[in-house]
C-alpha positions in Angstrom: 0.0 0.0 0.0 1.0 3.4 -1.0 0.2 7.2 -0.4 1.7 10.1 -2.4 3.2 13.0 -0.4 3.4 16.5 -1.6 6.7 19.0 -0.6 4.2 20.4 2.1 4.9 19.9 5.9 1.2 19.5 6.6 2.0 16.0 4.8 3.5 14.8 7.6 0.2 14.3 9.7 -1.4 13.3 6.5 1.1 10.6 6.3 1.0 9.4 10.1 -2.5 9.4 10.1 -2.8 7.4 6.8 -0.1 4.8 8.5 -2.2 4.6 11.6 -5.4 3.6 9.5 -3.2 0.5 7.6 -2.0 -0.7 11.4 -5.9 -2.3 12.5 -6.2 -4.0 9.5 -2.4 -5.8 9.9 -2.9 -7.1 13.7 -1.1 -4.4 15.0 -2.5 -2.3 18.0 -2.4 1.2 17.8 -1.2 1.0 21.7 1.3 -1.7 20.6 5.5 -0.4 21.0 6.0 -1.6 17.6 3.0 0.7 15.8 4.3 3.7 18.4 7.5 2.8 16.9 6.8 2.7 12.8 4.7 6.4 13.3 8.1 8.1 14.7 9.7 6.5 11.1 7.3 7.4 9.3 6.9 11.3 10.8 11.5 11.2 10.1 11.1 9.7 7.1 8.1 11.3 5.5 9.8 14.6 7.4 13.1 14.7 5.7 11.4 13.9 1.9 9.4 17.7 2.6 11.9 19.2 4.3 15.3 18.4 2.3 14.0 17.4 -1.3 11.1 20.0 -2.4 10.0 17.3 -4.6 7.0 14.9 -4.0 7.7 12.0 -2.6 5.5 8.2 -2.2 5.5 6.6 1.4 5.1 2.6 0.9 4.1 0.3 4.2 4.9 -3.5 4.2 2.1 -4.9 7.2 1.5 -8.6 7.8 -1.7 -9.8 7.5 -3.9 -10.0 10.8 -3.4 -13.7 10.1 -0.1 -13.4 9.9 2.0 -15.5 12.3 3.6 -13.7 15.4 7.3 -13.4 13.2 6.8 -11.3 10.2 9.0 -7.8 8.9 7.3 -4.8 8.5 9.2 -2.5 6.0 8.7 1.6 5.9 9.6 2.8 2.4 10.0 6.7 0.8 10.8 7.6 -2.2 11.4 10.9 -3.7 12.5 12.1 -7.0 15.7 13.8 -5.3 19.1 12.4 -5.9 20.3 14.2 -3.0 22.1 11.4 -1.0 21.4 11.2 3.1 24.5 12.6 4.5 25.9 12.1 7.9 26.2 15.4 10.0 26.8 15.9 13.8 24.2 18.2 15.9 24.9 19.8 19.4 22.5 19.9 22.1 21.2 22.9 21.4 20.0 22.0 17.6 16.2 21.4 17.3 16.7 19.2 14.2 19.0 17.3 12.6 18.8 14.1 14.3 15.6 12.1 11.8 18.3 9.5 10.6 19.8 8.8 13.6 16.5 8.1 15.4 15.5 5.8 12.4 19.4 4.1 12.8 18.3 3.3 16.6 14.5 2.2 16.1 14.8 0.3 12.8 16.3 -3.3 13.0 17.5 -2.4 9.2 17.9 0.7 7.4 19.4 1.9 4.8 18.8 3.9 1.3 19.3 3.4 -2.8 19.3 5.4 -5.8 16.7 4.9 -8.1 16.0 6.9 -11.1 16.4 10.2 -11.3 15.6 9.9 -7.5 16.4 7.8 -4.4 14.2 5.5 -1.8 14.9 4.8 2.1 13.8 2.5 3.8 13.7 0.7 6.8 12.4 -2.4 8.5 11.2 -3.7 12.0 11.0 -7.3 12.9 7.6 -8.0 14.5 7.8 -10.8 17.3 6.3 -11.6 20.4 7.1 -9.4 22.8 9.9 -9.3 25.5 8.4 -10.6 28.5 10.1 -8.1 31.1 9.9 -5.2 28.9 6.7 -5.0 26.6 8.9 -3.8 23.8 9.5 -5.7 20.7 11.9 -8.5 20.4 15.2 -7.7 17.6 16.0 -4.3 19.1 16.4 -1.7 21.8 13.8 1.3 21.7 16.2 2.8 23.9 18.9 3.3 21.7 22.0 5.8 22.7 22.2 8.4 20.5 26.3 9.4 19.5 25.5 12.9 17.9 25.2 11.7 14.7 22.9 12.9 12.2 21.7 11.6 8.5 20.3 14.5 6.3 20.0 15.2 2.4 21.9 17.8 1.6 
C-alpha cells in the first residue's frame, strides 16, 4: 500500500494518520511499542522527503496480515524524485533538528537507502515478534537506543 506525499509539511500528519489507519487492518494495535514505533519513522522519514528534497515524494508500508503468524518484517519505504544522497552530519545539544536518521538508525532493526531513477528510496524495516516478557517492547531491538551525535540529512 501506497500514499503520495506532496513538498508540504502538513504532509506529515497526513502521512501518520494514513499509516495509523493501515495498522488495525495488519494485527497491529495502535497501543502496541512496535506501531508507536513505525509512526516516529514514518513522521523522520516522511519529514526529511518535505523538508530536504522540495519534490514529491510516495511513502510505501509493508504490514503482515492480521493472520499473519507472530514473526513477520514490516518495512517503511519513501521515495522521492531527489538524488540528493542522506548525509551524515553531527548536531549539538542545542539544535532542534537534525537528528531524523539517527532516530531511524536506533529504532529500525534495518535501514538503509538506494538510488533509483532520477531519484532515491529509504527504507527501513522492524522485525515484528512476540514481545519481550520483562519489557513490553518488541523482540530484535532496543527502543532505547543511545544516541552518538550523529545525524543523516540530504543535503
Amino acid at each position: 500500500m501506497q500514499l503520495e506525499i506532496r513538498p508540504d509539511p502538513a504532509e506529515v500528519g497526513r502521512a501518520r494518520r494514513w499509516a495509523r489507519s493501515r495498522l488495525a487492518g495488519s494485527g497491529i494495535g495502535a497501543d502496541e511499542p512496535l506501531a508507536e514505533i513505525l509512526i516516529l519513522l514514518v513522521s523522520e522519514l516522511v519529514t526529511n522527503a518535505v523538508v530536504h528534497t522540495g519534490c514529491p515524494a510516495v511513502l510505501r508500508l509493508s504490514l503482515p496480515g492480521a493472520e499473519a503468524a507472530e514473526e513477520a518484517i514490516v518495512r517503511l519505504e519513501v521515495a522521492d524524485r531527489s538524488d540528493r544522497a542522506p548525509v551524515p552530519r553531527c548536531v549539538d545539544g542545542e539544535s532542534t533538528g537534525g537528528r531524523g536518521l539517527a532516530l531511524v538508525d536506533g529504532l529500525a532493526d534495518r535501514w538503509g537507502w538506494s538510488a533509483e531513477g532520477a531519484g532515491k528510496r529509504i527504507w527501513c524495516e522492524l522485525d515484528r515478534c512476540a514481545q519481550e516478557p520483562d519489557t513490553g517492547r518488541p523482540c530484535g531491538g532496543d527502543t532505547a537506543a543511545a544516541y552518538d551525535g550523529l545525524a543523516y540529512e540530504a543535503v
